[in-house]
C-alpha positions in Angstrom: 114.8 104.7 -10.2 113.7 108.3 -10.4 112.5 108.9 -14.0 112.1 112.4 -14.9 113.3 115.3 -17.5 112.5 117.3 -20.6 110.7 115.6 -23.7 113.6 117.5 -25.9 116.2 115.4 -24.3 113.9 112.1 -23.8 111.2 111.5 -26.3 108.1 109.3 -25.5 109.0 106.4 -28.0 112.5 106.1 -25.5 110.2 106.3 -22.5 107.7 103.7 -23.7 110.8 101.5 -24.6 112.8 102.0 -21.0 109.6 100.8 -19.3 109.0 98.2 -20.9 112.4 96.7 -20.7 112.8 97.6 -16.9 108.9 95.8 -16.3 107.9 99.3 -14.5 104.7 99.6 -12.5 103.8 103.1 -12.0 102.2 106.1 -13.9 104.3 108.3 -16.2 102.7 112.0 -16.2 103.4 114.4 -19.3 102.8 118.0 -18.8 103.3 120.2 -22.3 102.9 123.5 -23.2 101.3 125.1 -26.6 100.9 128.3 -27.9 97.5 128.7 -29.5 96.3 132.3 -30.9 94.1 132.1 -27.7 97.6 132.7 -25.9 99.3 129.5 -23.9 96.9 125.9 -23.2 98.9 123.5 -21.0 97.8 119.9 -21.9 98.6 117.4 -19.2 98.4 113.2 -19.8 99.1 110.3 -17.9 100.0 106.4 -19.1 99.7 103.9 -16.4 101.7 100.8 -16.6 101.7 97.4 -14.8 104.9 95.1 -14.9 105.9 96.9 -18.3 102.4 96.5 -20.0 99.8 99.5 -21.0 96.4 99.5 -19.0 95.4 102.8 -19.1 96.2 106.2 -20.6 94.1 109.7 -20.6 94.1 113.4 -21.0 93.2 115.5 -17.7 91.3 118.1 -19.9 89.6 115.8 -21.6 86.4 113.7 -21.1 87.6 110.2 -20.3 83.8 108.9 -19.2 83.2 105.7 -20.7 79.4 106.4 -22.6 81.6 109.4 -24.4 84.1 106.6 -25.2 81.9 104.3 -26.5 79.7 106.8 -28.3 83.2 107.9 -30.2 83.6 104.1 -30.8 80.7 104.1 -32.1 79.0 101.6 -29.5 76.5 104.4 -28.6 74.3 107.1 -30.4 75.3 110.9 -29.4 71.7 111.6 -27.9 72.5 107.8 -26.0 76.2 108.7 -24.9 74.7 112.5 -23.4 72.0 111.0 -21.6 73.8 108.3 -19.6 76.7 111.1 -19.0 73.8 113.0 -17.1 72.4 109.9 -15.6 75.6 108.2 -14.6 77.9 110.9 -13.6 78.9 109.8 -10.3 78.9 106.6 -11.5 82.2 104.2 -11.5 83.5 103.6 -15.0 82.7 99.8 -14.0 79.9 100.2 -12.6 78.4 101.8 -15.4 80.1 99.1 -17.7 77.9 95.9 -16.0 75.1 98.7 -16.1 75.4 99.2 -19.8 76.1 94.9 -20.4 72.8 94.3 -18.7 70.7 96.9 -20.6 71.5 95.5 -23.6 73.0 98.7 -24.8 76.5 96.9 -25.4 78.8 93.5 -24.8 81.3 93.2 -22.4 84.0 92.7 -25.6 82.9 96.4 -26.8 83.4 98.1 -23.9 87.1 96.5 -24.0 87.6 96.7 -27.8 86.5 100.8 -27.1 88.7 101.1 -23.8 91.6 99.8 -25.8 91.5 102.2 -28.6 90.5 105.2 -26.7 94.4 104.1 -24.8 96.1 103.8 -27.9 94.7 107.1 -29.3 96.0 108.6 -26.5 99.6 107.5 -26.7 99.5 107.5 -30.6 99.1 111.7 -29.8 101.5 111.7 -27.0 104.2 110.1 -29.3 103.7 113.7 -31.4 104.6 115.9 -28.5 107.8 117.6 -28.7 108.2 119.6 -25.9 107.1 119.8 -21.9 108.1 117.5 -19.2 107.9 114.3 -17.8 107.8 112.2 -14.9 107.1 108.8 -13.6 105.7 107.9 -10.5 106.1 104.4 -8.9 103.8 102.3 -8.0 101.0 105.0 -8.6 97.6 103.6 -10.8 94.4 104.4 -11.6 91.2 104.4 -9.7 89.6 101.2 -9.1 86.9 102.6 -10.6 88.5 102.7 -14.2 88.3 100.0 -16.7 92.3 98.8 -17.3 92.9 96.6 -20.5 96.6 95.5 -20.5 98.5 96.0 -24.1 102.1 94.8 -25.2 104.4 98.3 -25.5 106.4 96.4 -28.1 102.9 96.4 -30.3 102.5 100.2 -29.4 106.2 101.3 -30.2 105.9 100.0 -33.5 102.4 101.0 -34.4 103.5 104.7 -33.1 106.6 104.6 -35.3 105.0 103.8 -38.3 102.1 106.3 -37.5 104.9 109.0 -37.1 106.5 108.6 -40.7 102.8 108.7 -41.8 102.1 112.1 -40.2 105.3 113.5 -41.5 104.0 112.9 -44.9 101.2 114.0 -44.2 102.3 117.2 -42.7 104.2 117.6 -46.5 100.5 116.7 -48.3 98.7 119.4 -46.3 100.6 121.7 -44.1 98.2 124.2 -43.1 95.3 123.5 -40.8 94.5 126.7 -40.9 92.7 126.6 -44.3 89.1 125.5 -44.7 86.8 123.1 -46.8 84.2 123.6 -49.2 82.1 121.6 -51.3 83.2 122.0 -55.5 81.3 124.6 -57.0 79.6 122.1 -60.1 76.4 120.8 -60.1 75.5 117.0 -59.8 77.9 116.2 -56.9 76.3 114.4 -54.5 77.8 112.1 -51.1 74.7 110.3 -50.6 76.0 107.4 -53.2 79.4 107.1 -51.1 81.2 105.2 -48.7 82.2 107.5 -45.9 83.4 106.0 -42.3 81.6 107.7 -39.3 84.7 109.6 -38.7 84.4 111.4 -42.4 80.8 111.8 -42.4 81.7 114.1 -39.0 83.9 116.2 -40.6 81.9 116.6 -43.8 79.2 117.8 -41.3 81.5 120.9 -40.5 83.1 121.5 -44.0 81.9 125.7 -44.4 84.6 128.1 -45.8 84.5 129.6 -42.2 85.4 126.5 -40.3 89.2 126.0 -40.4 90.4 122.4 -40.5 91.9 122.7 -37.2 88.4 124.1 -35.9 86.9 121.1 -37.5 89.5 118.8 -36.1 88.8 120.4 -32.4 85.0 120.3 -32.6 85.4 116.5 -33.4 87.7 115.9 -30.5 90.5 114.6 -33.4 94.2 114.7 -33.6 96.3 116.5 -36.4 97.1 113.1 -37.9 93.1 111.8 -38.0 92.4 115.1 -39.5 95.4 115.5 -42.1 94.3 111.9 -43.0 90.5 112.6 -43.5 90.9 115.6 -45.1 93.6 114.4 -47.8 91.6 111.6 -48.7 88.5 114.1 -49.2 90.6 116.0 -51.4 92.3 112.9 -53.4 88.5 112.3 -54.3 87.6 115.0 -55.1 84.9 115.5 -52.8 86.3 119.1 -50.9 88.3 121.9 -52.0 90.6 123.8 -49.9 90.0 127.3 -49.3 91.4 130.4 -47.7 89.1 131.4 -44.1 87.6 134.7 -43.5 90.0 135.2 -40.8 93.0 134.7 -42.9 93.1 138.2 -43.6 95.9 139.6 -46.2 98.4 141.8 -43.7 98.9 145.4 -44.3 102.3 146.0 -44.6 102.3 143.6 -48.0 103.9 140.9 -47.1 102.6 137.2 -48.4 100.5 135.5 -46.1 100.8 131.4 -45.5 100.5 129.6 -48.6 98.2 127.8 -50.1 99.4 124.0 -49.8 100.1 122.4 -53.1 98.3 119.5 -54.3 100.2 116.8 -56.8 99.8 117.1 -60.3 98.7 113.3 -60.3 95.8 114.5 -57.6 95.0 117.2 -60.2 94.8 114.9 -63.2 92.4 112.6 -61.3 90.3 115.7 -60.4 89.8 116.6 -63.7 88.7 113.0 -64.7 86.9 113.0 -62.2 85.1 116.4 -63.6 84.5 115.4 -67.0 82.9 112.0 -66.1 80.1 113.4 -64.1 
């Protein structure tokens, strides 16, 4: 069965769903373009399947080795996850694996557990993509070299679907990456005494009104929807402020530039509580 076309005619959910039903071996390869203000960036992926299950997904411009995997797993330290990169850059992604195991630096279950969700970030992003083209080669896999973990599509077509209707709302809460973070101007504000995942304490690191979100979002190797979600919750506590960039310059012939995104009234009322019990 030749399987190839436009992602406006055939979206990724209905490709995901079509091999899975038909058991298909192969590698499907997704080539989209995007317009940047750096001019056009062509992103290319590809999923590899076996008998209808997930092993193995990546982007080509990205860096799949597995000590950056685990250190954005959390598995290793950054200063750990650059060394072994230098170290171990010819080495086999399994190779390195038993390497790791027999160090002591990880288990065997977190290099799987990492694997896994560095896959499924992969096609959780791919599900966003709009537009480019597709096409599916039989039979084709990846390198012996590379760890595979199989994964149920059913699992992965419902997880993406629900992920969708959550960056669409998301998109509504905060539509403009574009705008930066800074820290509320009142004194006594401190994040030592909170919770933060890994993830948030990463993009707190960046947060300076000349850092856009989608700067912030790139330099921590995130997509729009870990982002939007970080950011939002930041803002629902109070702990950032969105602000317009430097670069977001006012245009000369007087028209309105984008708009600041609106916050809830509710969001607003909790701010001010917020405030007034510091």
């Amino acid at each position: 069965m030749a399987l190839k076309g436009d992602l406006k005619d055939f979206s990724t959910t209905q490709l995901l769903n079509l091999i899975n039903l038909a058991r298909k071996t192969g590698t499907l390869i997704i080539e989209s373009s995007d317009a940047d203000e750096e001019g056009n960036r062509e992103e290319l992926a590809q999923m590899a399947f076996r008998e209808g299950k997930l092993i193995h997904a990546s982007m080509v411009e990205e860096d799949g080795h597995l000590a950056n995997i685990l250190h954005k797993a959390g598995k290793l330290t950054e200063a750990q996850a650059k060394l072994i990169s230098e170290k171990a850059a010819s080495m086999g992604d399994k190779e390195l694996g038993l390497l790791l195991i027999n160090a002591g630096y990880v288990t065997r279950d977190d290099i799987l557990q990492s694997v896994k969700q560095h896959t499924l970030d992969v096609v959780y992003n791919l599900l966003t993509w709009n537009e480019g083209h597709f096409r599916f080669e039989d039979g084709m896999m990846p390198p012996d070299d590379r760890i595979t973990v199989p994964i149920d599509l059913e699992n992965v077509i419902l997880e993406g679907t629900r992920r969708l209707r959550e960056l669409e709302q998301l998109q509504e809460e905060l539509p403009n990456l574009d705008f930066a973070l800074k820290f509320p101007d009142r004194p006594g504000t401190s994040l030592r005494d909170i919770n933060l995942s890994v993830d948030e304490w990463r993009v707190v690191s960046f947060i300076n009104p000349k850092n856009s979100i989608r700067q912030i979002a790139k330099a921590n190797n995130m997509s729009e929807m870990e982002i939007r979600r970080i950011v939002y919750g930041l803002l629902q506590a109070g702990l950032v402020e969105l602000v317009r960039p430097p670069s977001m310059v006012q245009p000369l012939n007087g028209r309105r530039g984008p708009e600041r995104p609106k916050i809830k009234k509710t969001v607003v009322t909790r701010l001010i509580d917020r405030i007034r019990s510091l």
